[in-house]
N, C-alpha and C positions, 0 to 999 in steps of 0.2 A: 884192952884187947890189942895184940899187936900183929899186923898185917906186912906180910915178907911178899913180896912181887918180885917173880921170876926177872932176871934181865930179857929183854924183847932180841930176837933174834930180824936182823934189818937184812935186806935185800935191795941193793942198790942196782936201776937199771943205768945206762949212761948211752947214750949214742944214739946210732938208729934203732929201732925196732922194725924187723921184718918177717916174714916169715922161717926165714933160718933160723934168725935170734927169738923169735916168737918160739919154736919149738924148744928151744936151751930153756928159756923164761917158764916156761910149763914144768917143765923137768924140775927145776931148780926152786921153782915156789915148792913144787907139793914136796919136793926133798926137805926145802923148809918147813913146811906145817907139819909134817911125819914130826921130824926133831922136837920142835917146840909143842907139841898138845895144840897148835893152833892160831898161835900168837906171835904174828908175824907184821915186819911194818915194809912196807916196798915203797922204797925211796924214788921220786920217779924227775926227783929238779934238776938230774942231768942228763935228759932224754930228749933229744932233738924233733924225732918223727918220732910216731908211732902208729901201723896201719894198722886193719881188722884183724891180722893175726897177733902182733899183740895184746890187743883187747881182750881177742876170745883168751890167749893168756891169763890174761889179769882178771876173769870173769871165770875161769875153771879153779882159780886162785879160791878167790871166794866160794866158790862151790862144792870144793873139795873135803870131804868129812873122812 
């Protein structure tokens, strides 16, 4: 049996994360998971801060169907 895996579509954050970029970061995953069926990797080893509105980001990320 041979098994073909989609290439994974990445999402790199970098900087701060704030509430401004908290809003782009929402935008930008679910435009990512729309694309990909779901499968998505969010790169986050060049992210300096990141406050509560990034998180809820990255938790609507996951949430999102």
């Amino acid at each position: 049996m041979e098994q073909h895996q989609q290439p994974r579509t990445m999402v790199r954050v970098t900087g701060e994360m704030d509430q401004d970029r908290g809003r782009q970061l929402r935008t930008e995953l679910h435009a990512a998971l729309d694309r990909s069926h779901g499968d998505v990797t969010v790169d986050l080893s060049g992210l300096v801060f990141c406050d509560s509105s990034g998180l809820n980001a990255l938790l609507a990320g996951v949430l999102h169907t």
